[in-house]
N, C-alpha and C positions, 0 to 999 in steps of 0.2 A: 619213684612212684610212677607205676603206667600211668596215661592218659588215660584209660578208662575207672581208673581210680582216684584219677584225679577231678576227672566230670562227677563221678557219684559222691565223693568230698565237698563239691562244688555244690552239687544240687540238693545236698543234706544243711550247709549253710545257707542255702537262701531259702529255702523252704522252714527253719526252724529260726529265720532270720525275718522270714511277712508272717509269721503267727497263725492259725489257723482260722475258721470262723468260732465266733463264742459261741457255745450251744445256747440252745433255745432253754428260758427258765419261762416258768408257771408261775406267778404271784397271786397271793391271795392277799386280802385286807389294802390297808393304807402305805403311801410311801413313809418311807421314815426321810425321805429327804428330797426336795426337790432342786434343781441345781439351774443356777445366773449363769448367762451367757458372758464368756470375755470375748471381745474382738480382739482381730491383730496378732492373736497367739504365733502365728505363723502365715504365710501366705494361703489362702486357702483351707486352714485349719480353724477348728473349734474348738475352745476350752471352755469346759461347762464346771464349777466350784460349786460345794454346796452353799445352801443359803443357812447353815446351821450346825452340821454335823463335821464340817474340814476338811470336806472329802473333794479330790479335783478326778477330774475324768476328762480326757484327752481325747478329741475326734483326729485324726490324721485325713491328710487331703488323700494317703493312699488307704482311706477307711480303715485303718486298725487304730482300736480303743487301747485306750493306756488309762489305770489307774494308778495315782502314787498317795502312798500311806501317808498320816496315819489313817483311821476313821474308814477305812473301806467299806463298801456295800458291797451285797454279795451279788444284788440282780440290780440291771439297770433296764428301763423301758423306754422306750423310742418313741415318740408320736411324730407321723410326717405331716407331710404338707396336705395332704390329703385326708388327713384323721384316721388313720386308721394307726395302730400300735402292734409295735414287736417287743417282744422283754425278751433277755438272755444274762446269763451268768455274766458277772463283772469278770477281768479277769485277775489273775492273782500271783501272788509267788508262784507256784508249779506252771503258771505257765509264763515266767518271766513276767506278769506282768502290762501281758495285750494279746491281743485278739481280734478280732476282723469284724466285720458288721459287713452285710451283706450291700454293695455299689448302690444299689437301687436304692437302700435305706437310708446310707447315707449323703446321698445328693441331694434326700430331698428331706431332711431333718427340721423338725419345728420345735420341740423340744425332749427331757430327759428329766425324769425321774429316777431317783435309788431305793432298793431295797434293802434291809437288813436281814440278817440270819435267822 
């Protein structure tokens, strides 16, 4: 293998290895779930479980969301410290599974809601 095929090898697994950002979703109506904080998950990390539906959503201290089945949502909404909200597409199988939330967002997280389909 050249090195120069070895760096774009390289940088095809870590790039498809930190997930991208979750695109931005639109929600309309009520959440179908709102979701308890766990501490302790990890150092620096948040895990948010629903309060109803079984659904866990994963904050990563390197800001990428993870959800694991079963009971997924499809959008999940952000409110920070500040009140103001972002929603975006949960992420899912096709994309392994997680996806990124924007640094600013989540340093400064107060809590999360879920949407359904």
């Amino acid at each position: 293998m050249h090195f120069s095929s070895f760096i774009s090898a390289a940088a095809l697994f870590v790039s498809a290895r930190a997930g991208g950002l979750c695109a931005d979703a639109t929600v309309t109506g009520d959440a179908i779930t709102g979701f308890r904080f766990s501490p302790g998950y990890c150092p620096g990390g948040w895990q948010w479980y629903s309060r109803d539906k079984g659904t866990t959503i994963t904050l990563n201290p390197d800001c990428q969301m993870r959800q694991a089945s079963p009971n997924s949502v499809s959008a999940v909404c952000i409110r920070n410290k500040a009140g103001q909200h972002k929603c975006v597409k949960a992420p899912t199988d096709a994309d392994q599974n997680f996806c990124g939330i924007p640094t600013d967002w989540c340093n400064s997280l107060d809590n999360m809601w879920g949407w359904g389909n």
